[in-house]
C-alpha positions as CSV (number, residue, x, y, z in Angstrom):
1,X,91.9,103.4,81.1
2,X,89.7,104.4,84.1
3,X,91.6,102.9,86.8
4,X,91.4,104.1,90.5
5,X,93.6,107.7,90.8
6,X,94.8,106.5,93.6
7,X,96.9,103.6,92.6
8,X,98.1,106.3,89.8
9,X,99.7,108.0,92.4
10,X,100.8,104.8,93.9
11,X,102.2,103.3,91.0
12,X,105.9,104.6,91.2
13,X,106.1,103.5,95.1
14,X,104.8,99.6,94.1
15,X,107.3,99.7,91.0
16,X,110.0,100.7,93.5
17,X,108.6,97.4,95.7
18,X,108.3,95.3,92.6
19,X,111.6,95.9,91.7
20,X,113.5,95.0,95.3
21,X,111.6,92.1,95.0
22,X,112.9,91.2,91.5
23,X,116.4,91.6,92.5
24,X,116.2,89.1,95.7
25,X,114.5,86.5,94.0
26,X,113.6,83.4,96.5
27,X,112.7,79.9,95.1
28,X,109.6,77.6,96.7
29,X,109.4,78.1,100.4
30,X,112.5,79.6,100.5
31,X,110.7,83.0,100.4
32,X,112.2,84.7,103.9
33,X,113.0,87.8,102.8
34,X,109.5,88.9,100.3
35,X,107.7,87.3,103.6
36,X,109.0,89.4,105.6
37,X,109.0,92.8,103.5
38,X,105.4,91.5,102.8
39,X,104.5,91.1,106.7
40,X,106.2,94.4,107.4
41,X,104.0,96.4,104.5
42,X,101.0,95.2,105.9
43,X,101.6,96.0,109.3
44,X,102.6,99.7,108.1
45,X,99.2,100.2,106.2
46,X,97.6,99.5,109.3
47,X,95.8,96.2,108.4
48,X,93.5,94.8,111.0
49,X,95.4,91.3,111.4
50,X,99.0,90.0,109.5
51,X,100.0,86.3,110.1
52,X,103.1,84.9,108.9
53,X,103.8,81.1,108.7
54,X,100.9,79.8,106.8
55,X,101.9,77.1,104.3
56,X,105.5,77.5,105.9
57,X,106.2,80.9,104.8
58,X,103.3,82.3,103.5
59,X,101.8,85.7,104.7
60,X,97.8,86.3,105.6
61,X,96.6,90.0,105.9
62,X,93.2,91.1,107.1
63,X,91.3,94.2,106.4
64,X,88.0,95.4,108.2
65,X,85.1,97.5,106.1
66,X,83.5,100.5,107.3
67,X,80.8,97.7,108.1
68,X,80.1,94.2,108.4
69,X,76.2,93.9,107.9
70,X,76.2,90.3,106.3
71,X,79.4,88.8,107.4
72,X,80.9,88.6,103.7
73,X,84.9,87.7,103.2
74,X,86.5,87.9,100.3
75,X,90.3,86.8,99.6
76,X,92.7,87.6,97.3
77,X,95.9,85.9,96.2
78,X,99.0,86.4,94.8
79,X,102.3,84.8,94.7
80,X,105.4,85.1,95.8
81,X,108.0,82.8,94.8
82,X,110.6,82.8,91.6
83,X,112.0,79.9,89.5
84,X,115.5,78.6,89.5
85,X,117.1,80.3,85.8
86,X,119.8,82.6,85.0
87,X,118.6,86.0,84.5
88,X,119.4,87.6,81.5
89,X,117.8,90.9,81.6
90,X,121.1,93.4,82.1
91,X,118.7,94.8,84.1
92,X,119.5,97.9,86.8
93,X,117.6,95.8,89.0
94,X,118.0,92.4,88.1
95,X,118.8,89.0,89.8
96,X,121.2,89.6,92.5
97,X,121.2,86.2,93.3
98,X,122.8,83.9,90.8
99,X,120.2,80.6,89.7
100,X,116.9,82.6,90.6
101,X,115.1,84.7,88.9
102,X,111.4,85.9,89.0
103,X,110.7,85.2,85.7
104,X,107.1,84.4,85.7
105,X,106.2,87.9,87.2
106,X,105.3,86.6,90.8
107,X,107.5,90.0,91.9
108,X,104.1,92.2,90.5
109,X,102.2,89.8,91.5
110,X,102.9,90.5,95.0
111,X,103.4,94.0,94.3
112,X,100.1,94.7,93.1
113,X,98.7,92.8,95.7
114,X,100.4,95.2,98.1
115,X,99.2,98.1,96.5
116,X,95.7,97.2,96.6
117,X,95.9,96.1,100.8
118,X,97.6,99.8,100.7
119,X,94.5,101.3,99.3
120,X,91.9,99.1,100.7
121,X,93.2,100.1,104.3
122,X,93.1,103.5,103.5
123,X,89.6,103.8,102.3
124,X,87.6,100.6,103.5
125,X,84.9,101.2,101.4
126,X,83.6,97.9,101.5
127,X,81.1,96.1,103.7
128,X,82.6,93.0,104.5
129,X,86.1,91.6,105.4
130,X,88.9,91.3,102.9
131,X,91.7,88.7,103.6
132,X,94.9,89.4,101.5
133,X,96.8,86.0,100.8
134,X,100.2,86.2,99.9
135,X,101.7,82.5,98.4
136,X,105.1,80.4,98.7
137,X,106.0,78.0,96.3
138,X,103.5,78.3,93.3
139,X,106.1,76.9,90.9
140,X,106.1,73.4,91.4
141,X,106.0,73.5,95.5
142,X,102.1,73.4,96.2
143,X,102.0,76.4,98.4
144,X,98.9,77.0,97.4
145,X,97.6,73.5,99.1
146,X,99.6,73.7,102.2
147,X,98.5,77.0,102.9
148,X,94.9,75.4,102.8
149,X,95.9,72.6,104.9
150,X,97.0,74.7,107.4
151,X,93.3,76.0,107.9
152,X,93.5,79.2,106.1
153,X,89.9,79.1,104.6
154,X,88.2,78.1,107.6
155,X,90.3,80.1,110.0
156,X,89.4,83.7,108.5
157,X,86.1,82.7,106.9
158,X,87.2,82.8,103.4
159,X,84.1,82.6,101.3
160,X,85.2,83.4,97.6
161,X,89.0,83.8,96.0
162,X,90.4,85.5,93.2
163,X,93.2,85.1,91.5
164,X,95.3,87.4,88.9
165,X,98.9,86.1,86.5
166,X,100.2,88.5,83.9
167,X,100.0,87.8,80.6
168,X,102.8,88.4,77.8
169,X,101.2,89.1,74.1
170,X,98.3,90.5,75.4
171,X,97.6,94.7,75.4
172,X,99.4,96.4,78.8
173,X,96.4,96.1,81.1
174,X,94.2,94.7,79.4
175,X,92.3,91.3,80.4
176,X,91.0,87.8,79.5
177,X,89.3,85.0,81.2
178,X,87.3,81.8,80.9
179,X,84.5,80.1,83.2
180,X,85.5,76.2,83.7
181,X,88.1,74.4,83.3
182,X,91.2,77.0,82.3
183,X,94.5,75.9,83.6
184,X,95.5,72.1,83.1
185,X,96.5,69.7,85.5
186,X,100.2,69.2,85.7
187,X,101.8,65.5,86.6
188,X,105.4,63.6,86.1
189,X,106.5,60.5,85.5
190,X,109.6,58.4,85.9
191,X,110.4,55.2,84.2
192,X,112.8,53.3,84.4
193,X,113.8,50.2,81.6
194,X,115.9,47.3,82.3
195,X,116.6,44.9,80.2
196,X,120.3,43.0,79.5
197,X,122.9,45.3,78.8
198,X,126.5,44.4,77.0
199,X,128.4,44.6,74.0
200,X,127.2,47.0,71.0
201,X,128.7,44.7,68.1
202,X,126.6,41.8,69.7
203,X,123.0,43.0,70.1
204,X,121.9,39.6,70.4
205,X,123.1,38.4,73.5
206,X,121.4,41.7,75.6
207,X,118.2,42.9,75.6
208,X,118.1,46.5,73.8
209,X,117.1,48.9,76.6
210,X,117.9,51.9,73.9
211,X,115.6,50.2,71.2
212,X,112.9,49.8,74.0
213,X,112.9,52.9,75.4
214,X,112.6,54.1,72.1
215,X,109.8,52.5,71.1
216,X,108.3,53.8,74.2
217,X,108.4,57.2,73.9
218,X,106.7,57.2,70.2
219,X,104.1,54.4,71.5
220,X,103.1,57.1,74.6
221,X,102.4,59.8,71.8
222,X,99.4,57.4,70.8
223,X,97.1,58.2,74.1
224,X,96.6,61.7,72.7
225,X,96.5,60.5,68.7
226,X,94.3,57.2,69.7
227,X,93.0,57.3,73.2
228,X,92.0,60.4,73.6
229,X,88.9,61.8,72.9
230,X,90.3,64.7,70.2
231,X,87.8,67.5,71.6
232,X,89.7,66.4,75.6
233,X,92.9,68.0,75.3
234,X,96.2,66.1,76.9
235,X,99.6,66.5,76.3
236,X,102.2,63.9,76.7
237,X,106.1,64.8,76.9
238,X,109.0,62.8,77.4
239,X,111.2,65.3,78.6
240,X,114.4,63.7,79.6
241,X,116.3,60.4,78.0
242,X,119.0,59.1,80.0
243,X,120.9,55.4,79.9
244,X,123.5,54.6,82.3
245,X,126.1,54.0,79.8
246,X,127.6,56.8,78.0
247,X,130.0,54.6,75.8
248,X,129.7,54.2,71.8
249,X,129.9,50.6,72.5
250,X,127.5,49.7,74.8
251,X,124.1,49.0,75.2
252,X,122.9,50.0,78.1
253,X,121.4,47.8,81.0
254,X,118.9,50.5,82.3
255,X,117.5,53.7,80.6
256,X,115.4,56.5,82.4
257,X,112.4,58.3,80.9
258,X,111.2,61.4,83.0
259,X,108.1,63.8,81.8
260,X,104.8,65.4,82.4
261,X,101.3,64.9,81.5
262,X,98.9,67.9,80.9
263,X,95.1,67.4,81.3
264,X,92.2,68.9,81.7
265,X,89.7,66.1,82.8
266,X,89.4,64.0,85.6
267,X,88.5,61.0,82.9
268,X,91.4,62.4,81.3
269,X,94.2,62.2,84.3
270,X,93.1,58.7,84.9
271,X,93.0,57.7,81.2
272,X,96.4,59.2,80.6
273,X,97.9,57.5,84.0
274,X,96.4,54.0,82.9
275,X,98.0,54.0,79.8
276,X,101.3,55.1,80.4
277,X,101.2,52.3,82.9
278,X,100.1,49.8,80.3
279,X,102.0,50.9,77.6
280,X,105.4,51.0,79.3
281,X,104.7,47.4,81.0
282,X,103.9,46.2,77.2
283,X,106.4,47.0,75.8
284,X,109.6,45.8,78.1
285,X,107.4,43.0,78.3
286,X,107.4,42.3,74.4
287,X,111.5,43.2,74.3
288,X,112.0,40.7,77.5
289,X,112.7,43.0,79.8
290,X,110.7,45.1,83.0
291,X,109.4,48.4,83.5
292,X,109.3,50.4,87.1
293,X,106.9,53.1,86.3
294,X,106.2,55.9,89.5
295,X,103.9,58.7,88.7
296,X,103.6,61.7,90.5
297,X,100.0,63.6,90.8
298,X,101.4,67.4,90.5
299,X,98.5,70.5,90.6
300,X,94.6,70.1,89.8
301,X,93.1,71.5,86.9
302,X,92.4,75.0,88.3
303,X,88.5,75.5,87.4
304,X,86.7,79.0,87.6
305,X,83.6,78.9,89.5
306,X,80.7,80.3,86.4
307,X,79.5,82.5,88.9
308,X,82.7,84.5,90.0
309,X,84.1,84.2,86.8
310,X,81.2,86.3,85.1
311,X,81.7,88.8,88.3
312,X,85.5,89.1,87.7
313,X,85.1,90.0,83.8
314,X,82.1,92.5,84.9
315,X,84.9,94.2,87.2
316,X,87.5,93.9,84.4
317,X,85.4,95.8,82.1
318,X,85.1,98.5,84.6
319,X,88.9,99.2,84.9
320,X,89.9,98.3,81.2
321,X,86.9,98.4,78.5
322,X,86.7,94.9,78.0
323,X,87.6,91.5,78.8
324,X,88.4,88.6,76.3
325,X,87.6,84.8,76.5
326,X,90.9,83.6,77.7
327,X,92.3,80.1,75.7
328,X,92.8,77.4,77.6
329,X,96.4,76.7,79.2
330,X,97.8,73.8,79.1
331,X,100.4,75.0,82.1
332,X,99.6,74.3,85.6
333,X,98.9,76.7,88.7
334,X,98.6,75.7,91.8
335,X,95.6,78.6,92.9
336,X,93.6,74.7,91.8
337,X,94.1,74.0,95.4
338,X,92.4,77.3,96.7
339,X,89.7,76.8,94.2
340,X,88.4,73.2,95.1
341,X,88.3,75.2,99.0
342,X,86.2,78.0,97.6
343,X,84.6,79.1,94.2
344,X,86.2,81.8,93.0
345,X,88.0,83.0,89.8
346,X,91.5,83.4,88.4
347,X,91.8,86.5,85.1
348,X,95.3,86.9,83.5
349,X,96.6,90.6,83.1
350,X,97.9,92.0,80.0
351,X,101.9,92.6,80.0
352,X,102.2,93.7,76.5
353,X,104.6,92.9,74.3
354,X,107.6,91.5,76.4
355,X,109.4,88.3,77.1
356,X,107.3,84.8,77.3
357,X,107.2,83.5,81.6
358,X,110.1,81.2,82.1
359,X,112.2,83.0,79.7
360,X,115.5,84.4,81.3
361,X,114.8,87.6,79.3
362,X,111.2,87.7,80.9
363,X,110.7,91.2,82.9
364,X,107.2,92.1,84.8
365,X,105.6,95.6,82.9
366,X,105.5,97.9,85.7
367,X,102.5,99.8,83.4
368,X,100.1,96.8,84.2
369,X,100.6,98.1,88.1
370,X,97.5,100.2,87.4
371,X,95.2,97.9,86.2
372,X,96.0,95.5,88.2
373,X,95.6,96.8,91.5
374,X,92.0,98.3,90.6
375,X,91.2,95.1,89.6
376,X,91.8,93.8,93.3
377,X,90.1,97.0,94.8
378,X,87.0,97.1,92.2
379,X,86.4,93.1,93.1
380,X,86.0,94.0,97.0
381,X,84.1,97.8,95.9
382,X,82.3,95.9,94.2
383,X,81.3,92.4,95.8
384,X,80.7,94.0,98.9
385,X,79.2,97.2,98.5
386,X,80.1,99.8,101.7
387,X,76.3,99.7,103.3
């Protein structure tokens, strides 16, 4: 694999930063510690400008060319943040805090990141200005957004992003991605039936909130089977069931549906919104009883820019060989919100053979290191030439 030598040399100094990362695992915002090795990495490479406290608690670095002959800036992302499960590694280094756990990889993320701001300060072999982007709160928190609301774009110029997530089941550095529409757009819901609750042995004097609710959940499945368009993919999942009596023998007066939608239209969000509205309001209307529906609008679809994607799989083929057509995924990631502010792209990194994300057996491959930090370099080497 022809990555950069350099990052070679580098690659048992980032494991050694991946892995303190991965055993002080910070959830959302909550990321005080990585921000501040982050911030304090950067400022030892010798980077031109570091800013902490963007989208809370997220870290901006800057690095200056040998020249700057058309005013180009370039950024780069990763994130930082790990989810809230119970490692189960029996790792050296694993979890030393109990409930978190970077098991989505965000700890090489981050990593890699750093070991391509190392090397990009060292050489500055570009012509241009590259700003490094390092993100709170990707899983579920909308760091991505807040980070853009506090003026990051427009503050350092930001003209295109890019983007990078490892990827269990494919080859150890190898990559894949798709132009368009690639990650799905990721909203809840929260119902709540009420109907007449009382005594199991006479059903006819309440109004069946269990029967209801029932009915509700397999009458939602129909917007995908009967709605939807069948070549528009959405996904419709009650996820939680809960009625506020536990006893054998009673029917409950309320019961409480929670889930998600997964889209990847605009038409589609709307339709799928719209119809759980409709369909929940139906029915508890048909049973005799009411339906408070709130729905929460989570991340975007995240869309790769045609251009930048076709640039990014160029690069790819440089460090690996190749680069696949990635599938479409019907998770969320909330690098959307940086890519409505600027085109750019997002490629997913292969981690081989290992653990699916959100698994508490999940462990970042420190052999993708490599790949992915040329990856980051080549994009700058290569978008912006050194004049």
């Amino acid at each position: 694999m022809p990555v950069k030598n350099r990052f070679a040399e580098l690659q048992n100094e980032i494991t050694e930063w991946r892995r303190d990362i991965h055993e002080n695992p910070e959830i959302l915002f909550e990321t005080h510690r990585t921000s501040a090795l982050v911030a304090e990495k950067l400022q030892e490479f010798g980077l031109d400008e570091v800013v902490t406290g963007i989208g809370r608690t997220g870290v901006v670095g800057v690095i200056r060319g040998k020249s700057d002959s058309k005013g180009r800036v370039i950024g780069l992302r990763a994130d930082m943040d790990a989810l809230p499960i119970h490692e189960q590694t029996g790792l050296d280094y694993a979890s030393k805090t109990p409930g978190a756990m970077h098991a989505c990889g965000h700890d090489g993320h981050t990593a890699m990141l750093l070991g391509a701001a190392k090397y990009l300060a060292e050489t500055r072999n570009f012509d241009g200005t590259v700003v490094v982007i390092f993100q709170p709160a990707e899983e579920g928190g909308g760091g991505g957004k807040e980070m853009c609301d506090d003026g990051m774009m427009e503050r350092w110029g930001i003209q295109e992003v890019y983007g990078m997530h490892n990827w269990p089941g494919k080859p150890v550095g190898s990559f894949a991605i798709r132009s368009g529409a690639f990650f799905a757009a990721t909203d809840m819901f929260d119902i709540t039936l009420e109907g007449r609750g009382g005594h199991a042995a006479k059903p006819q004097e309440t109004i069946d909130t269990t029967v209801m609710a029932a009915q509700t959940v397999l009458a939602l499945q129909t917007i995908a089977s009967r709605n939807a368009d069948p070549v528009d993919q959405v996904v419709v999942s009650v996820t939680s069931f809960e009625t506020s009596s536990k006893a054998f023998n009673v029917i409950p007066q309320k019961v409480q549906l929670k889930g998600t939608v997964r889209t990847m239209s605009t038409g589609m969000r709307e339709l799928a919104e719209t119809r759980i509205r409709e369909i929940c309001t139906g029915i508890a209307t048909t049973f005799g009883g009411t339906a408070d529906i709130t729905y929460h609008r989570g991340y975007p679809v995240m869309v790769n820019s045609e251009e930048q994607t076709e640039f990014a799989a160029e690069v790819a083929r440089k460090v690996s060989g190749g680069c696949e057509e990635a599938p479409l995924v019907m998770g969320g990631e909330d690098f959307a919100f940086m890519l409505e502010e600027r085109p750019g792209a997002y490629i997913l990194v292969g981690n081989g053979d290992t653990a699916s994300v959100h698994h508490p057996e999940y462990n970042f491959n420190d052999e993708a290191i490599p790949a992915g930090c040329s990856w980051w370099a080549e994009i700058v080497e290569s978008r912006m030439p050194a004049a």
